[in-house]
PyMOL Python script that loads the backbone (N, CA, C, O; Angstrom):
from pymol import cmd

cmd.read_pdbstr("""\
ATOM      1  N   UNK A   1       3.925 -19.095 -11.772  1.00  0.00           N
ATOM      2  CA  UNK A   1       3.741 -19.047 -13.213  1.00  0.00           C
ATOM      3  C   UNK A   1       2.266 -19.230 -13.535  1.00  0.00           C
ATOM      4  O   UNK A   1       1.673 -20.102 -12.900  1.00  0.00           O
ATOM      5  N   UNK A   2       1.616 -18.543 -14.412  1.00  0.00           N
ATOM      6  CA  UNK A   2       0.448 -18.433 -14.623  1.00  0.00           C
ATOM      7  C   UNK A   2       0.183 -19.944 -15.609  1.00  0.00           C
ATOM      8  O   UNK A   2       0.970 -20.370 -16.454  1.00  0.00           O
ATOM      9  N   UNK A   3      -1.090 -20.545 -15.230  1.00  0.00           N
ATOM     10  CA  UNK A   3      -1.154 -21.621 -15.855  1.00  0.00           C
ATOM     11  C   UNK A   3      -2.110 -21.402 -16.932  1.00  0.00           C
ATOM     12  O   UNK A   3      -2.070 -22.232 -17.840  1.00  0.00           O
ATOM     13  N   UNK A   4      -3.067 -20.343 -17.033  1.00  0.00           N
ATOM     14  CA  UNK A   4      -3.952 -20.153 -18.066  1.00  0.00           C
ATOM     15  C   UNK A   4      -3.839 -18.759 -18.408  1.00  0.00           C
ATOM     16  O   UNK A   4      -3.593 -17.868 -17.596  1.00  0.00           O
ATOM     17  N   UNK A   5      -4.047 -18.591 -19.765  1.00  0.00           N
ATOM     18  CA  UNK A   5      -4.637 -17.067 -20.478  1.00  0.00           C
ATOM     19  C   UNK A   5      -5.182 -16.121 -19.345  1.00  0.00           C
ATOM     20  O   UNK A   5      -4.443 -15.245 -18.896  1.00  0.00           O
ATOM     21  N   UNK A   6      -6.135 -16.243 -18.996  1.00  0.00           N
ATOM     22  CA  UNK A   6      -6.699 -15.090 -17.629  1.00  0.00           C
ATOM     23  C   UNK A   6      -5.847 -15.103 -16.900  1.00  0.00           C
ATOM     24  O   UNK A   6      -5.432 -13.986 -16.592  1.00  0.00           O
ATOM     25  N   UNK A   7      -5.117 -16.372 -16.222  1.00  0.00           N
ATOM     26  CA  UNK A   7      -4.537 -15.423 -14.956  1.00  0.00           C
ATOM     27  C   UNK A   7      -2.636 -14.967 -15.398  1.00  0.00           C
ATOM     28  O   UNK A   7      -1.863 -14.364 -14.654  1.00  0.00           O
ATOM     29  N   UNK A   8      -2.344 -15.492 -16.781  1.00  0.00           N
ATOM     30  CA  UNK A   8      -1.515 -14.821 -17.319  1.00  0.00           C
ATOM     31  C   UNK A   8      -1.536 -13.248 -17.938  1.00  0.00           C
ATOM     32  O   UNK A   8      -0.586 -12.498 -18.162  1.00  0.00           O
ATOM     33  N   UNK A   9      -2.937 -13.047 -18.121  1.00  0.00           N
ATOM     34  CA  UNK A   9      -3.541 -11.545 -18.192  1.00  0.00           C
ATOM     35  C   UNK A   9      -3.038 -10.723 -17.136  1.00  0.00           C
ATOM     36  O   UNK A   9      -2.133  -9.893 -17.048  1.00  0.00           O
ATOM     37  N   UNK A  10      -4.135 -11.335 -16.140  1.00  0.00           N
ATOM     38  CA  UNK A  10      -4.252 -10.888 -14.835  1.00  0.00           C
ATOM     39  C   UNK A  10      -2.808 -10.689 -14.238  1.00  0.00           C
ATOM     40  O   UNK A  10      -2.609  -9.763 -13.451  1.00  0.00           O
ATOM     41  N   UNK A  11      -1.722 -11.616 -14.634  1.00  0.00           N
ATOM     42  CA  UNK A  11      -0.786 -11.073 -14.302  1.00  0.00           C
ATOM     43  C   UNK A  11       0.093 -10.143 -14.855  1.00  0.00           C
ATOM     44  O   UNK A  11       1.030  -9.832 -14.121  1.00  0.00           O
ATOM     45  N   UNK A  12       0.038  -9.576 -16.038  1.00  0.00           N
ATOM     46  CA  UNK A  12       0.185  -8.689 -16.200  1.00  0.00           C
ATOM     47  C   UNK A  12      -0.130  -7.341 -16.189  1.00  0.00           C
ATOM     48  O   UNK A  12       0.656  -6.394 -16.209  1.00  0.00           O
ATOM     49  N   UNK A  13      -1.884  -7.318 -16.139  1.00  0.00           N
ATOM     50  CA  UNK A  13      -2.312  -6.404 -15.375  1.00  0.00           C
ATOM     51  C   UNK A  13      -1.643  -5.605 -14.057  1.00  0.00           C
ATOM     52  O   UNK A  13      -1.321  -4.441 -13.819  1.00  0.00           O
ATOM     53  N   UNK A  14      -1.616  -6.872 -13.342  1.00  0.00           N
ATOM     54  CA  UNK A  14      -1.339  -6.335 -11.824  1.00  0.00           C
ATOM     55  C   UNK A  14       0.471  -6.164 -11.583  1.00  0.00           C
ATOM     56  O   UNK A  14       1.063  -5.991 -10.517  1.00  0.00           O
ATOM     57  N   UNK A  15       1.114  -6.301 -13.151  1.00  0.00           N
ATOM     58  CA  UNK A  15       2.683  -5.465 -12.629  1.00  0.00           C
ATOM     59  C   UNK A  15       2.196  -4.037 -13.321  1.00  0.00           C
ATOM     60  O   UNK A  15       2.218  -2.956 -12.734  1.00  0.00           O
ATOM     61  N   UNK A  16       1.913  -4.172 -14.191  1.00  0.00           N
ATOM     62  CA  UNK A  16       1.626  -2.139 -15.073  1.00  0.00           C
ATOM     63  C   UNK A  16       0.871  -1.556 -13.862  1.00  0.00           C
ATOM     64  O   UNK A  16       1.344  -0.429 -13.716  1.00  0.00           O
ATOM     65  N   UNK A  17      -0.191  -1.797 -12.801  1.00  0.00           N
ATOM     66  CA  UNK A  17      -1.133  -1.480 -11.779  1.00  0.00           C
ATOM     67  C   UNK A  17       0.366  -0.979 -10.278  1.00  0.00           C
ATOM     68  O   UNK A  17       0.825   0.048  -9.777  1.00  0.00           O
ATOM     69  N   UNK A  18       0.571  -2.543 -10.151  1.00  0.00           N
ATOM     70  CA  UNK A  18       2.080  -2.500  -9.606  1.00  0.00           C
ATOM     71  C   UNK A  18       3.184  -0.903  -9.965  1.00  0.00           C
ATOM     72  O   UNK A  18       3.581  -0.100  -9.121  1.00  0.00           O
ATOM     73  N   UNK A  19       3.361  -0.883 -11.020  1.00  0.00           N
ATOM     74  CA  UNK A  19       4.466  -0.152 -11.273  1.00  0.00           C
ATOM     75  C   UNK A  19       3.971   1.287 -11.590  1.00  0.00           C
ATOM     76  O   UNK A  19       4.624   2.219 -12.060  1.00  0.00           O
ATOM     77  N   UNK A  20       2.487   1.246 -11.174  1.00  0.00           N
ATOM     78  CA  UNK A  20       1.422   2.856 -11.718  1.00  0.00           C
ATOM     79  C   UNK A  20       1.935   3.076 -10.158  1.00  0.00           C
ATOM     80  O   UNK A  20       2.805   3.888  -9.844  1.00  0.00           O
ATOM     81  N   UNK A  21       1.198   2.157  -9.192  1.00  0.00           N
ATOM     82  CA  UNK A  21       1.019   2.492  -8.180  1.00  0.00           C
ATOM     83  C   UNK A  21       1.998   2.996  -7.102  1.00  0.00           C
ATOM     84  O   UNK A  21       1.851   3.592  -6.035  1.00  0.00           O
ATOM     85  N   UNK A  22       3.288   2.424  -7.948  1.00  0.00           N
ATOM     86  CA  UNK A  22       4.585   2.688  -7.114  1.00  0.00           C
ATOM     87  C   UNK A  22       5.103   4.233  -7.494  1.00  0.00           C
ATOM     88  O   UNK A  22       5.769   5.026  -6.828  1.00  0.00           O
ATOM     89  N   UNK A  23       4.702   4.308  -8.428  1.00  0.00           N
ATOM     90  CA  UNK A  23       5.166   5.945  -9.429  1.00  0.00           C
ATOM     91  C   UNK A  23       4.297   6.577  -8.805  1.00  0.00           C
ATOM     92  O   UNK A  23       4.571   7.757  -9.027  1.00  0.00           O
ATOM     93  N   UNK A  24       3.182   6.524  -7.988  1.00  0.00           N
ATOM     94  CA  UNK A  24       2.077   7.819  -7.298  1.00  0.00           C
ATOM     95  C   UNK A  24       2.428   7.752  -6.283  1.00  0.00           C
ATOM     96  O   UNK A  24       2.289   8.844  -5.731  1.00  0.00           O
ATOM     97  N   UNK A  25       3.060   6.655  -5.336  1.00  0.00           N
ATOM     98  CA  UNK A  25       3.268   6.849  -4.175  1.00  0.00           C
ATOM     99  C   UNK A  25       4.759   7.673  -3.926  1.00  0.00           C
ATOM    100  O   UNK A  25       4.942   8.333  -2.903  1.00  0.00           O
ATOM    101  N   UNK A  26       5.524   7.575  -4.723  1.00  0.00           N
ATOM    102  CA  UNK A  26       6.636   8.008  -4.657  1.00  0.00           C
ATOM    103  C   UNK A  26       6.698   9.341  -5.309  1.00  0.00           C
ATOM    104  O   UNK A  26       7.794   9.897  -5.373  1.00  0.00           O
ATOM    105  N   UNK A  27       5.566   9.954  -5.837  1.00  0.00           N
ATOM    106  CA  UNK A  27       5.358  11.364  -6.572  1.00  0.00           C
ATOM    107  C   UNK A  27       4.939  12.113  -4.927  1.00  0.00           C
ATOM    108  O   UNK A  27       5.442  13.173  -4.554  1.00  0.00           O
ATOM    109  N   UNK A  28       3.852  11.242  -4.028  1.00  0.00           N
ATOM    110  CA  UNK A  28       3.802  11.940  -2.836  1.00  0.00           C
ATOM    111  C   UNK A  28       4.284  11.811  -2.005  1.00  0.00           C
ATOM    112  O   UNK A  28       3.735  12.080  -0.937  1.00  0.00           O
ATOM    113  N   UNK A  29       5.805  11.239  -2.075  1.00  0.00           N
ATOM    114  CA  UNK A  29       6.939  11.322  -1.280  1.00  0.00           C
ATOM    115  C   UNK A  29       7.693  12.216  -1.077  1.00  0.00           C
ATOM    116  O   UNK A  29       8.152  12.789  -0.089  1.00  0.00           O
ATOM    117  N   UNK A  30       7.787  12.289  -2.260  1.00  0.00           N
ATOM    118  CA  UNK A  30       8.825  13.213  -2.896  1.00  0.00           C
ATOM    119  C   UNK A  30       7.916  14.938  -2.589  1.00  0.00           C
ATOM    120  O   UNK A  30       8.585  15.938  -2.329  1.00  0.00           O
ATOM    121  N   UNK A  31       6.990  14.968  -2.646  1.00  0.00           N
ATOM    122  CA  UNK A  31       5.864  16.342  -2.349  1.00  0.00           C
ATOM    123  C   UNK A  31       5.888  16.380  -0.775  1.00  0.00           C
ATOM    124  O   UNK A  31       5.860  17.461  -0.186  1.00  0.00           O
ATOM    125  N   UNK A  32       5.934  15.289  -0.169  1.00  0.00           N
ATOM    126  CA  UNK A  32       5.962  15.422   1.478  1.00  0.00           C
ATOM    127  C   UNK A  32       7.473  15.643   1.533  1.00  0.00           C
ATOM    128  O   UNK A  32       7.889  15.916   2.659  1.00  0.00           O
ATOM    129  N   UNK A  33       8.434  15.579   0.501  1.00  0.00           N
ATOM    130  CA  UNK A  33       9.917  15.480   1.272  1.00  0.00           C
ATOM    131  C   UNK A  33       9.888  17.206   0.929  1.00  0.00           C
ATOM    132  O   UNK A  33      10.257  17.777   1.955  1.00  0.00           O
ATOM    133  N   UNK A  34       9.686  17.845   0.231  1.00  0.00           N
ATOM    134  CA  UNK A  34       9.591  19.086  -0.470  1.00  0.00           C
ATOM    135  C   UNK A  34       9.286  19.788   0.739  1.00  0.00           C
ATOM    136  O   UNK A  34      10.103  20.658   1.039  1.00  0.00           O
ATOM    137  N   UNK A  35       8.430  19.647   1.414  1.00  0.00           N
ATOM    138  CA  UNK A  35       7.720  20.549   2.494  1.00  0.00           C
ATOM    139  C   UNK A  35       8.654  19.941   3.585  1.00  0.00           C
ATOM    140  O   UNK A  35       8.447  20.589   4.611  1.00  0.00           O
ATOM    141  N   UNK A  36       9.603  18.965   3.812  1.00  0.00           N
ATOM    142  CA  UNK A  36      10.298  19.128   4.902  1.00  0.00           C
ATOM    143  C   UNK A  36      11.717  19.757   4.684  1.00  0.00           C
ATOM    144  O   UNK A  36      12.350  20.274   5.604  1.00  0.00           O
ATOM    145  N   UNK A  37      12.155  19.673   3.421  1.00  0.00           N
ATOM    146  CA  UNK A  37      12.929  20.248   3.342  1.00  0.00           C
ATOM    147  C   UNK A  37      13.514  21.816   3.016  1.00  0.00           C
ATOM    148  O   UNK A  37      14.630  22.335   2.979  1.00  0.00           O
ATOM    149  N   UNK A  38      11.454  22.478   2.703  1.00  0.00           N
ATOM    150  CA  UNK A  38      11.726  23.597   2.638  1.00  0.00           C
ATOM    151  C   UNK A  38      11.540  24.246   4.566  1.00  0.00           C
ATOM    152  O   UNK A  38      12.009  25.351   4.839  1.00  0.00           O
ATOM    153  N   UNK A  39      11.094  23.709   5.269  1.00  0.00           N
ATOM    154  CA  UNK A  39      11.003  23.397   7.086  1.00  0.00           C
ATOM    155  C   UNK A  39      12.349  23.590   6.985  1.00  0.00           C
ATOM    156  O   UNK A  39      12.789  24.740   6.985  1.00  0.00           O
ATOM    157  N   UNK A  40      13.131  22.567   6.891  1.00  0.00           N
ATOM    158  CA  UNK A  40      14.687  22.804   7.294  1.00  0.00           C
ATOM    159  C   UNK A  40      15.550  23.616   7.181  1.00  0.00           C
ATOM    160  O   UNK A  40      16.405  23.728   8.058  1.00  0.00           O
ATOM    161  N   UNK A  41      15.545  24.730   5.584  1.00  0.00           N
ATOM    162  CA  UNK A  41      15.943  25.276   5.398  1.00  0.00           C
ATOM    163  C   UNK A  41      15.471  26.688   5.899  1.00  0.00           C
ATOM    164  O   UNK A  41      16.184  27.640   5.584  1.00  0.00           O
ATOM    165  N   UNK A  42      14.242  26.943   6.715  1.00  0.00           N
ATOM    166  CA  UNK A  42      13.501  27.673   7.781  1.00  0.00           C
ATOM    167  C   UNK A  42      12.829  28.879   6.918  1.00  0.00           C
ATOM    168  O   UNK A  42      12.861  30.020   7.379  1.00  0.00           O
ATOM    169  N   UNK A  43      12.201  28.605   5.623  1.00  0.00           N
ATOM    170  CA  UNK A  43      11.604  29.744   4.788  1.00  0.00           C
ATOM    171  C   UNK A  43       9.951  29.096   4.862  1.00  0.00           C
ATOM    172  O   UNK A  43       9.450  28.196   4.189  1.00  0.00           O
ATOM    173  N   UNK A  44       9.432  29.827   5.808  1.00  0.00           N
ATOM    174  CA  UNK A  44       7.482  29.832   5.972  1.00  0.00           C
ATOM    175  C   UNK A  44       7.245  29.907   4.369  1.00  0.00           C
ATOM    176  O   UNK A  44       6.494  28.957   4.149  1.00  0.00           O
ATOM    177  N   UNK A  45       7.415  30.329   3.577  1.00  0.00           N
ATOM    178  CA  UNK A  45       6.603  31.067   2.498  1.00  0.00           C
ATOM    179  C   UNK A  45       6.535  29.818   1.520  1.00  0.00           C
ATOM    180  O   UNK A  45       5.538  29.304   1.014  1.00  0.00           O
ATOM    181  N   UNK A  46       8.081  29.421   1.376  1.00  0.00           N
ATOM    182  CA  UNK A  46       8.056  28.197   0.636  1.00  0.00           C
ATOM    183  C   UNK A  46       7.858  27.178   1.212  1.00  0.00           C
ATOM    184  O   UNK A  46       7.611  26.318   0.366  1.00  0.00           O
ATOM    185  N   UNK A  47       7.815  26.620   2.587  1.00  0.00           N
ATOM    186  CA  UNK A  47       6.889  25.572   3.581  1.00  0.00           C
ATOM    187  C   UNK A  47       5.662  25.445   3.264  1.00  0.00           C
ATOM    188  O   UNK A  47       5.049  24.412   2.994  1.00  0.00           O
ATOM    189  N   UNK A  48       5.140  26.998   3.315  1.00  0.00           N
ATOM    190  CA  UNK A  48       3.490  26.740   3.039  1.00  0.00           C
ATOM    191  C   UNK A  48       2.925  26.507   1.966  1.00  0.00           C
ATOM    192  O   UNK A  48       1.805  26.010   1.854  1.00  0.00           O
ATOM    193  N   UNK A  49       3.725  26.882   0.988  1.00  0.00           N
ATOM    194  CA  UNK A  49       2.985  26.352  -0.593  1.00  0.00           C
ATOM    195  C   UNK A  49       3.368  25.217  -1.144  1.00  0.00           C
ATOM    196  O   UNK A  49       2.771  24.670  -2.070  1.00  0.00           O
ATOM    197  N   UNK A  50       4.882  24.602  -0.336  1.00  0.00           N
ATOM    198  CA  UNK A  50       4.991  23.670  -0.759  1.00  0.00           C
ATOM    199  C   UNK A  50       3.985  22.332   0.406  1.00  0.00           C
ATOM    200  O   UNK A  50       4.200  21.120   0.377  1.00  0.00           O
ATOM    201  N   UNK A  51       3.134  22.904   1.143  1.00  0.00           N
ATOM    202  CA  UNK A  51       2.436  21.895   2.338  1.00  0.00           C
ATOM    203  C   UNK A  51       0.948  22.262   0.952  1.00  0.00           C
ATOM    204  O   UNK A  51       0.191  21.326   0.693  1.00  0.00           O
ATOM    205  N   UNK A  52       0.807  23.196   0.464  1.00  0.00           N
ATOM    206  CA  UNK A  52      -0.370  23.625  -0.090  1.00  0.00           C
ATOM    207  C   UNK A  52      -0.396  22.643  -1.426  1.00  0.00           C
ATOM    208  O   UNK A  52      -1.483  22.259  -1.858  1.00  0.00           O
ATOM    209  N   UNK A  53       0.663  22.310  -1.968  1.00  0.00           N
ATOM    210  CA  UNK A  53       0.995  21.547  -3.135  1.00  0.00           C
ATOM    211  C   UNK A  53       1.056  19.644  -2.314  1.00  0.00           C
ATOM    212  O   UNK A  53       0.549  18.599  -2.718  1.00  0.00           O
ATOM    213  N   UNK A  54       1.722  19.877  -1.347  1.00  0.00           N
ATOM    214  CA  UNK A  54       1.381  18.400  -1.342  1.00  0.00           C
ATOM    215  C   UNK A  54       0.120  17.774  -0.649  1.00  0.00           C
ATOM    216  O   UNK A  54      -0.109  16.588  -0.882  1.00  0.00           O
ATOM    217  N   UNK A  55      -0.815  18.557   0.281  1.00  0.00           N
ATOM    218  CA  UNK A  55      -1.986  18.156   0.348  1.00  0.00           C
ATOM    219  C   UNK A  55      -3.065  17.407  -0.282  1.00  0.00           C
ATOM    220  O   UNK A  55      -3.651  16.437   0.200  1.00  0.00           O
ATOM    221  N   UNK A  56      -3.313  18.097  -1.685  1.00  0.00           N
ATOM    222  CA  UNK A  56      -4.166  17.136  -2.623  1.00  0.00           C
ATOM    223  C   UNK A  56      -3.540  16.325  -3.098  1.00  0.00           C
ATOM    224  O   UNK A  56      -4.177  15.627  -3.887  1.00  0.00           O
ATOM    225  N   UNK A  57      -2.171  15.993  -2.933  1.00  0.00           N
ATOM    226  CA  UNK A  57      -1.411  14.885  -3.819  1.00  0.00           C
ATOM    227  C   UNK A  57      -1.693  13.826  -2.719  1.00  0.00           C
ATOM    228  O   UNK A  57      -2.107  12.761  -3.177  1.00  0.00           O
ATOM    229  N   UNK A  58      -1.568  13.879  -1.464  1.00  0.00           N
ATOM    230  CA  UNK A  58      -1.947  12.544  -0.187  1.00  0.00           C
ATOM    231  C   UNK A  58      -3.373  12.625  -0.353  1.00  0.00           C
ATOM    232  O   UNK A  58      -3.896  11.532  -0.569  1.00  0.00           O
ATOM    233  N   UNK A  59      -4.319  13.829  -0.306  1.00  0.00           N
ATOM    234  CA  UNK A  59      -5.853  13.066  -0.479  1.00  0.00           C
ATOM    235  C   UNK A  59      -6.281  12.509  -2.401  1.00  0.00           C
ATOM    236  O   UNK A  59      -7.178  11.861  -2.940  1.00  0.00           O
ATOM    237  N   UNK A  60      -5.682  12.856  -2.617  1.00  0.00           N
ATOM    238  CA  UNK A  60      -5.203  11.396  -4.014  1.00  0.00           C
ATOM    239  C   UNK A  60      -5.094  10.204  -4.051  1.00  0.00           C
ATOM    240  O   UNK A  60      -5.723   9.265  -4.540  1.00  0.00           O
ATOM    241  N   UNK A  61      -3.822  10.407  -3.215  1.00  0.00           N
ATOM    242  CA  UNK A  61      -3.890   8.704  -3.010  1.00  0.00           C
ATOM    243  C   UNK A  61      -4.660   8.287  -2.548  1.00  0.00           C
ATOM    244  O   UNK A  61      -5.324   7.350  -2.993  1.00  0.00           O
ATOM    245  N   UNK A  62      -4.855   8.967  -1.286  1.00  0.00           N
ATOM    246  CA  UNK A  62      -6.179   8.079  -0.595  1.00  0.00           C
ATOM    247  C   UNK A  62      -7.368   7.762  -1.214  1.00  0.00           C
ATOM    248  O   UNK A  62      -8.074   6.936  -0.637  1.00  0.00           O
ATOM    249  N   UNK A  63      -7.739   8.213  -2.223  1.00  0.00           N
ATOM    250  CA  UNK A  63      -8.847   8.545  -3.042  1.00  0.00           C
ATOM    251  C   UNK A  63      -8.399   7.215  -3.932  1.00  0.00           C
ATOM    252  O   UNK A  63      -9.174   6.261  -3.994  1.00  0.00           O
ATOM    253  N   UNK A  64      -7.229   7.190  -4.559  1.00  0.00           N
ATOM    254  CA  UNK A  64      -6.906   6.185  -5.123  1.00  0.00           C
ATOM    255  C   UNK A  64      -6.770   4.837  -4.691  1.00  0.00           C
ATOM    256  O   UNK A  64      -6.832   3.895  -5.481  1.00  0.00           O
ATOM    257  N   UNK A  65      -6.529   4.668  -3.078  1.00  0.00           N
ATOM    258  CA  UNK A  65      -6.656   3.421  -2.168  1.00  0.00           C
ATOM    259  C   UNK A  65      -5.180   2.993  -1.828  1.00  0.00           C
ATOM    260  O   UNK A  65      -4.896   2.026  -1.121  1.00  0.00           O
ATOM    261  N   UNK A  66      -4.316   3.810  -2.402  1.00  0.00           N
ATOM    262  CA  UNK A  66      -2.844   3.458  -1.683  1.00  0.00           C
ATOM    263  C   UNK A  66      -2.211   4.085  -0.282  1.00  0.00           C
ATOM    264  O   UNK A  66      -1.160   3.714   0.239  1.00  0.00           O
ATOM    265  N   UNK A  67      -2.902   4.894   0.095  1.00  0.00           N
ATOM    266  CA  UNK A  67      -2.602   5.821   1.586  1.00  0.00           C
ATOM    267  C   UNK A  67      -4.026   5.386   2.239  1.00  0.00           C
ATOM    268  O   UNK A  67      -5.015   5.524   1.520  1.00  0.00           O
ATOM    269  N   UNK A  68      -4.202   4.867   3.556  1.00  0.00           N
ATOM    270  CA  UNK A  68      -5.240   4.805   4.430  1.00  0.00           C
ATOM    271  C   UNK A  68      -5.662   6.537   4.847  1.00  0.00           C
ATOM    272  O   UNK A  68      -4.890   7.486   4.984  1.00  0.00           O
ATOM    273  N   UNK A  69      -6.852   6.507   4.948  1.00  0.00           N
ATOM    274  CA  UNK A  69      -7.201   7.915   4.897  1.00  0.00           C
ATOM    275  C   UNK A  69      -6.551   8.478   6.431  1.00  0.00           C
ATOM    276  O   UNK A  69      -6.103   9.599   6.674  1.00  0.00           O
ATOM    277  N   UNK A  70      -6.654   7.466   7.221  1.00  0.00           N
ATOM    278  CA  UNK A  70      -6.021   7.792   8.931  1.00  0.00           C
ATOM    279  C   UNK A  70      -4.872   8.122   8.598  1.00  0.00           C
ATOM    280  O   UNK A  70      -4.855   9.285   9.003  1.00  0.00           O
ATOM    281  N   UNK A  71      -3.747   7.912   8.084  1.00  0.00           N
ATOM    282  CA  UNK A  71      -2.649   8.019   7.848  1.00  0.00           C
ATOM    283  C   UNK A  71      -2.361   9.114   7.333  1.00  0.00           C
ATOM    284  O   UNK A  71      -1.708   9.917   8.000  1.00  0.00           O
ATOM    285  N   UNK A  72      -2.885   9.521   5.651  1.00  0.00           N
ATOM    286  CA  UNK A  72      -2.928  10.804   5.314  1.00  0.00           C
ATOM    287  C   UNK A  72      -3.341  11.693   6.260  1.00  0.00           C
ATOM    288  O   UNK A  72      -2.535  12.596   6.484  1.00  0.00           O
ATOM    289  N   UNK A  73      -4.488  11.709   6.963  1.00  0.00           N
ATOM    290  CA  UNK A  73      -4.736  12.528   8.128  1.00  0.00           C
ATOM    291  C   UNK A  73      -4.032  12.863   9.242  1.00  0.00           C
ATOM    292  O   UNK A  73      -4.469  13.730   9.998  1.00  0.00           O
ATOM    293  N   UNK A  74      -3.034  12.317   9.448  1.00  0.00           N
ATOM    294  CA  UNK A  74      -1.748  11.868  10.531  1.00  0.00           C
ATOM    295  C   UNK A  74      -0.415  12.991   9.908  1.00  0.00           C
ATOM    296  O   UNK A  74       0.180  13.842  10.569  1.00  0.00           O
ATOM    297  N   UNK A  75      -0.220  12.650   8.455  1.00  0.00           N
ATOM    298  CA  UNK A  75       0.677  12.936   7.863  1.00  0.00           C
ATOM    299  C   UNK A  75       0.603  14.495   7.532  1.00  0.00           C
ATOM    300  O   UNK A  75       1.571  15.226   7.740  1.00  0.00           O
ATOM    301  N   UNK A  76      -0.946  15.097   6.854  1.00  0.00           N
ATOM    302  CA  UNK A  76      -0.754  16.402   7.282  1.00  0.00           C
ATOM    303  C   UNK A  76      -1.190  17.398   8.298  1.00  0.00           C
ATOM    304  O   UNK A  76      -1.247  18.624   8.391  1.00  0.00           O
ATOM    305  N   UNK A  77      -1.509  16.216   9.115  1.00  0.00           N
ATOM    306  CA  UNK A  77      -1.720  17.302  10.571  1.00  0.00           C
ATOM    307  C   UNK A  77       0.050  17.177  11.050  1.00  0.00           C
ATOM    308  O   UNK A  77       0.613  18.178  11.493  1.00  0.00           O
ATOM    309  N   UNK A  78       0.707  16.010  10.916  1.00  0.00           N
ATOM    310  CA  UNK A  78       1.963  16.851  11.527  1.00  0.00           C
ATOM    311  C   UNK A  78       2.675  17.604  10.546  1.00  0.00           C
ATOM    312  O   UNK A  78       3.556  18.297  11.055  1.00  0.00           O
ATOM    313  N   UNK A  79       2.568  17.708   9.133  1.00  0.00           N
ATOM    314  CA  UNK A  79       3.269  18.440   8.536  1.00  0.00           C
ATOM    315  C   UNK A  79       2.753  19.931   8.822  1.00  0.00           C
ATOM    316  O   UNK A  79       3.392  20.891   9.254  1.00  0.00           O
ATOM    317  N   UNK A  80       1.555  19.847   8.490  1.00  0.00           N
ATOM    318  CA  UNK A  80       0.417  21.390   9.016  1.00  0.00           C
ATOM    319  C   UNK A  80       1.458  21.710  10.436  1.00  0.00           C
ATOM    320  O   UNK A  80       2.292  22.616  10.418  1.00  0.00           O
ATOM    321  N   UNK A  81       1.308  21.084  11.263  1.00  0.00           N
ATOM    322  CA  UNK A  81       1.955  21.870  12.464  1.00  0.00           C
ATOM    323  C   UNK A  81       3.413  21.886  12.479  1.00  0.00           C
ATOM    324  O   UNK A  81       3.894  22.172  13.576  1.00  0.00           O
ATOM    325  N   UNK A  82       4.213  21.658  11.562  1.00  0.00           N
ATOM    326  CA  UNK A  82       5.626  21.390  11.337  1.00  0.00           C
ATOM    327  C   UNK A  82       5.950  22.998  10.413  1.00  0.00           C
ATOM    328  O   UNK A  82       6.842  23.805  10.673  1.00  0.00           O
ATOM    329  N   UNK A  83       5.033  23.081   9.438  1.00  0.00           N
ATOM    330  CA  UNK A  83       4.986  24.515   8.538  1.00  0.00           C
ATOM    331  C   UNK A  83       4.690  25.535  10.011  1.00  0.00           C
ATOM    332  O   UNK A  83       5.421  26.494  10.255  1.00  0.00           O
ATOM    333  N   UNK A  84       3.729  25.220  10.745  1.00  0.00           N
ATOM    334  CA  UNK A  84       3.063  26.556  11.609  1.00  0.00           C
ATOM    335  C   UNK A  84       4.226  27.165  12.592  1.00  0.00           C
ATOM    336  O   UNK A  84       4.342  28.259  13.144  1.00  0.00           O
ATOM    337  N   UNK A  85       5.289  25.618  12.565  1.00  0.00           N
ATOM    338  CA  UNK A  85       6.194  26.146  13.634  1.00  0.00           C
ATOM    339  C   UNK A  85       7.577  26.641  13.394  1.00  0.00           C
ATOM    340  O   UNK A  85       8.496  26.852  14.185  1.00  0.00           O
ATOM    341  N   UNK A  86       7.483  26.789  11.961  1.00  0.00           N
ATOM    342  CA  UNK A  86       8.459  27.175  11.230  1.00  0.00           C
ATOM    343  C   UNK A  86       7.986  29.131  11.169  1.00  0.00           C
ATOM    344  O   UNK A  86       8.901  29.937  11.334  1.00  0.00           O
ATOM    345  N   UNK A  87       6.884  29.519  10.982  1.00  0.00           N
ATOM    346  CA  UNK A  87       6.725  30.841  11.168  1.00  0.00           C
ATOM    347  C   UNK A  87       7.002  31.365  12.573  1.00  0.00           C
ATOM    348  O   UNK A  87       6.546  32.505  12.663  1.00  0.00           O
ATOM    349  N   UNK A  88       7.386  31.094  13.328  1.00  0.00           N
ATOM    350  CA  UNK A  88       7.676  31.263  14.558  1.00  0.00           C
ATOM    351  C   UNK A  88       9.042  31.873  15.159  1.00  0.00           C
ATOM    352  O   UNK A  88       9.186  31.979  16.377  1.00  0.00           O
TER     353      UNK A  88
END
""", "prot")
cmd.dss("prot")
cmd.show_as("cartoon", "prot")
cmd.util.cbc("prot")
cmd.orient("prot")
């Protein structure tokens, strides 16, 4: 429980920050689930635009500080090679 004005601020700050931050990460979830599920259903065309659409949404976050940039980098090099092996 916040004992003063500032850090009763501060705590409200950091649930609206909290509940921003949970709504962007889960917007590029949902953009990485898009590109696996157009993979599964085995259509390149919609794989690749949907890998083309979720790209800048992970270097976003990262930009924003909720994805480690290693990670995003992890995430679409295997999706990148997950689309490449779907044209195949």
């Amino acid at each position: 429980m916040a004992n003063s004005k500032q850090s009763a601020k501060r705590a409200r700050q950091a649930e609206v920050r909290r509940q921003h931050n949970v709504a962007l990460r889960s917007r590029m979830r949902t953009a990485v689930k898009a590109v696996l599920k157009a993979i599964q259903e085995g259509s390149a065309d919609a794989a690749g635009s949907a890998y083309k659409a979720a790209v800048p949404m992970i270097d976003t976050m990262v930009n924003k500080g909720l994805v480690h940039k290693n990670k995003a980098a992890r995430a679409k090099s295997r999706l990148n090679a997950r689309v490449k092996s779907v044209g195949n």
